[in-house]
N, C-alpha and C positions, 0 to 999 in steps of 0.2 A: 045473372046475365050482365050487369053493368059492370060488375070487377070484368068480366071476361074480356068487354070492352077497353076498361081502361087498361088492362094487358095487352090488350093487341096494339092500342095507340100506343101506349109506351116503350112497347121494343120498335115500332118502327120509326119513335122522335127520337128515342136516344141512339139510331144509326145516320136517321138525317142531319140529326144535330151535331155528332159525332164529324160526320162529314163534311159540314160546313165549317167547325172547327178547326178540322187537321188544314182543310184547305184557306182560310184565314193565316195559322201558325205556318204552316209551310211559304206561301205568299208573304209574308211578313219575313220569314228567318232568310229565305233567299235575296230579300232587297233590301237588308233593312241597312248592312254596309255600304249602301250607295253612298257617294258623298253629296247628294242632292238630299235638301231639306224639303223640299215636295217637285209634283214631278209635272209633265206639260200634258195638257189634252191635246192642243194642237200643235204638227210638228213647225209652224211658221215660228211660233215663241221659242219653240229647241233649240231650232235653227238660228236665230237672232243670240241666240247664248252662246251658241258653240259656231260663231263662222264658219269658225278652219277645220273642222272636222270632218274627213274625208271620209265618212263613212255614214254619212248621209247623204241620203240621193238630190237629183237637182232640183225635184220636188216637192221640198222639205220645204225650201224656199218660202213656195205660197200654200201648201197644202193646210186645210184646216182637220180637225174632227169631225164635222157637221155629217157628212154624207155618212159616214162609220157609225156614228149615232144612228142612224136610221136603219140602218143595217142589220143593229146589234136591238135595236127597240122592233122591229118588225118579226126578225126571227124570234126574241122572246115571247113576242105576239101570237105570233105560228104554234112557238111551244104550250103556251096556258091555255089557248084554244083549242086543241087537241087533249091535253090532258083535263080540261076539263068538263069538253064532252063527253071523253071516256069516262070519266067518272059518275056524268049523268046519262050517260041511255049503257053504259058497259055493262048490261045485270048487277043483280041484287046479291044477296048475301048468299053462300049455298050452302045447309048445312054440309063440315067436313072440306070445308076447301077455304082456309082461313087466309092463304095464301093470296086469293083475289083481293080480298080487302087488301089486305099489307100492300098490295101493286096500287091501290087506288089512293090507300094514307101516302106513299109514297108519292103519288101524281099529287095529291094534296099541297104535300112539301113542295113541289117541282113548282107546281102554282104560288105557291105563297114565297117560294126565291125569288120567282121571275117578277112578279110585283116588286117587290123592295128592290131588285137590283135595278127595273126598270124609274123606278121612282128616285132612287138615291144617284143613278147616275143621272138622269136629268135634272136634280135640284143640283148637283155637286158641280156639272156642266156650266150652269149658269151662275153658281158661284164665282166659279173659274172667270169667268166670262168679267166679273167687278175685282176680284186679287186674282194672279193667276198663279200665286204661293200657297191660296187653301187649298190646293187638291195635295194633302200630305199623304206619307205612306200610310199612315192607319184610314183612311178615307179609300185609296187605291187598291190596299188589302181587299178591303170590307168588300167593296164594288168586286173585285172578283170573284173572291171566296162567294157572296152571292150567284154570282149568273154563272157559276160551274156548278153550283151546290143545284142549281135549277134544272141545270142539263143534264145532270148525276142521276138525280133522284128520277126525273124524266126516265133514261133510260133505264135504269134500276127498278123502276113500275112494270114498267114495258115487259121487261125479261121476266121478272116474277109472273107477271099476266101470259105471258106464253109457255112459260113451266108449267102453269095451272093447264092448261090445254092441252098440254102434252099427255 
């Protein structure tokens, strides 16, 4: 029984894992020719860098992060509350339907992104907040490949949880 276990956790870490990866290396390989050595939270600082850039709105101006912060910390609040209800009252184990677990390991994963993305981008905010050159692309990677690897696995739980039901 406990090999069985640590087989079912391990095909569904090395797809989470997997998936936080590719999305890490993808996030990284598309930004990494920016010619910015790190990059802004708020667009007031962008805007103070690139005046003349016609291609930012007029409320680049004074716009900060703050209010998007909350935004992005409340829905991932939404999300690990949900999956982690499901995973406490969603039934037990059934023999023969190995598949509900993998949806719940799954919500696991979903829970356990949204923490670190929720905690790395508030520590990294406030970083920003004392340099506003710490927030570099492997910081900005990280922070995303997090809170999509959370949504991912989120609904990647979900569909496996409604294949079982099917």
């Amino acid at each position: 029984m406990p090999l069985l276990k640590i087989l079912l956790f391990s095909r569904v870490a090395v797809v989470a894992l997997a998936l936080f990866g590719t999305l890490l290396a993808l996030f990284w390989r598309t930004h990494r020719r920016s010619r910015r050595s790190h990059f802004f939270f708020d667009p007031q600082d962008y805007y103070r860098s690139n005046p003349g850039n016609p291609r930012l709105p007029r409320s680049a101006e004074t716009a900060t992060f703050e209010p998007l912060l909350k935004h992005y910390v409340g829905v991932t609040q939404l999300l690990i509350t949900v999956a982690a209800a499901s995973i406490a009252f969603g039934g037990g184990h059934v023999p023969g339907a190995p598949i509900v677990d993998d949806a719940k390991l799954f919500l696991a994963f979903s829970v356990s992104y949204g923490v670190a993305f929720c905690a790395l981008l508030l520590w990294r905010y406030d970083e920003y907040a004392q340099d506003m050159t710490s927030y570099t692309l492997p910081w900005y990677s990280t922070i995303f490949a997090l809170g999509f690897s959370s949504l991912l696995c989120f609904v990647l739980g979900y569909l496996l949880w409604g294949w079982e039901l099917l």
